[in-house]
C-alpha positions in Angstrom: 0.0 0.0 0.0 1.3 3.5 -0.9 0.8 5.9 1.5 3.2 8.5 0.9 5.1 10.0 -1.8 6.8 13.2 -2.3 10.1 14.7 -3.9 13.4 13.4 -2.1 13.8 17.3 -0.5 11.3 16.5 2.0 13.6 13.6 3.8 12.5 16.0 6.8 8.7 15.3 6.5 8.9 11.8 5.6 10.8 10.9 8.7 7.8 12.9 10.9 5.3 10.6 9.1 7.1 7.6 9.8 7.3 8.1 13.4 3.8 9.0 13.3 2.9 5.9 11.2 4.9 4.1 13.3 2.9 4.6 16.2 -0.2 4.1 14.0 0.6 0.5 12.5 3.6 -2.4 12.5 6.3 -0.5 12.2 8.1 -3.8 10.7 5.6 -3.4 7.7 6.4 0.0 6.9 9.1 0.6 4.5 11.0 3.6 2.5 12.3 3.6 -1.4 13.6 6.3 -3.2 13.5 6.5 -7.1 15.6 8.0 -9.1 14.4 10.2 -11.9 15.6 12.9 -14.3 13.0 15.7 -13.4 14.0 15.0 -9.0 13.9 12.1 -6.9 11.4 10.9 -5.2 10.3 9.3 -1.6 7.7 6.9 -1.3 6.3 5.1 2.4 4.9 1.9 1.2 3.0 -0.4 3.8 2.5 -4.3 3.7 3.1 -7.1 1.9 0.1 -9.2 0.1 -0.2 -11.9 -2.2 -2.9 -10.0 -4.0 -4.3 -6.4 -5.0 -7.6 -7.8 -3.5 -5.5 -8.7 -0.2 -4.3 -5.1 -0.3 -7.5 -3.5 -1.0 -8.8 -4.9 2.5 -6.0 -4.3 4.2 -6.0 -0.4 3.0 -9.5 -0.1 4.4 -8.3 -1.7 7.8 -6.0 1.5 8.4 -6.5 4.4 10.5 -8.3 7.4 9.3 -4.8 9.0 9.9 -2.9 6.6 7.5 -5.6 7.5 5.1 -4.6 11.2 4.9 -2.4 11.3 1.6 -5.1 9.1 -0.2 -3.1 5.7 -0.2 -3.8 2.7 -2.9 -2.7 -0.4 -3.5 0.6 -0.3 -5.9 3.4 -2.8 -7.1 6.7 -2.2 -6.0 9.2 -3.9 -8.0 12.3 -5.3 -5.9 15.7 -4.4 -6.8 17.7 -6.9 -8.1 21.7 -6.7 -6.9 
């Protein structure tokens, strides 16, 4: 589930939300990435892991109204591969 994303400037504010998200939800199911593009990078605060979009679906509805606040949705996040 995406709940946050926002340019790579704002390291300040994404650390606030992830102590506040922290407090919120599993903190082990709350994770950072960082993408690089041409026009900036970008943050993004992803939460969970599910087998399905479906299973993600549920599982967004299941978080607190404050979790909710940056309109998060379900989203594929492609692992790195070294």
């Amino acid at each position: 589930i995406q709940l946050l994303s926002t340019g790579a400037d704002s390291a300040n504010y994404v650390e606030s939300f992830l102590a506040n998200a922290s407090r919120l939800a599993d903190p082990d199911a709350i994770r950072v990435y960082k993408v690089e593009r041409k026009e900036g990078d970008r943050l993004g605060v992803i939460y969970g892991d599910y087998p399905s979009r479906m299973a993600a679906s549920k599982a967004l509805q299941q978080l607190p109204p404050q979790l909710k606040a940056y309109g998060p949705y379900p989203r594929q996040v492609r692992r790195l591969r070294n």
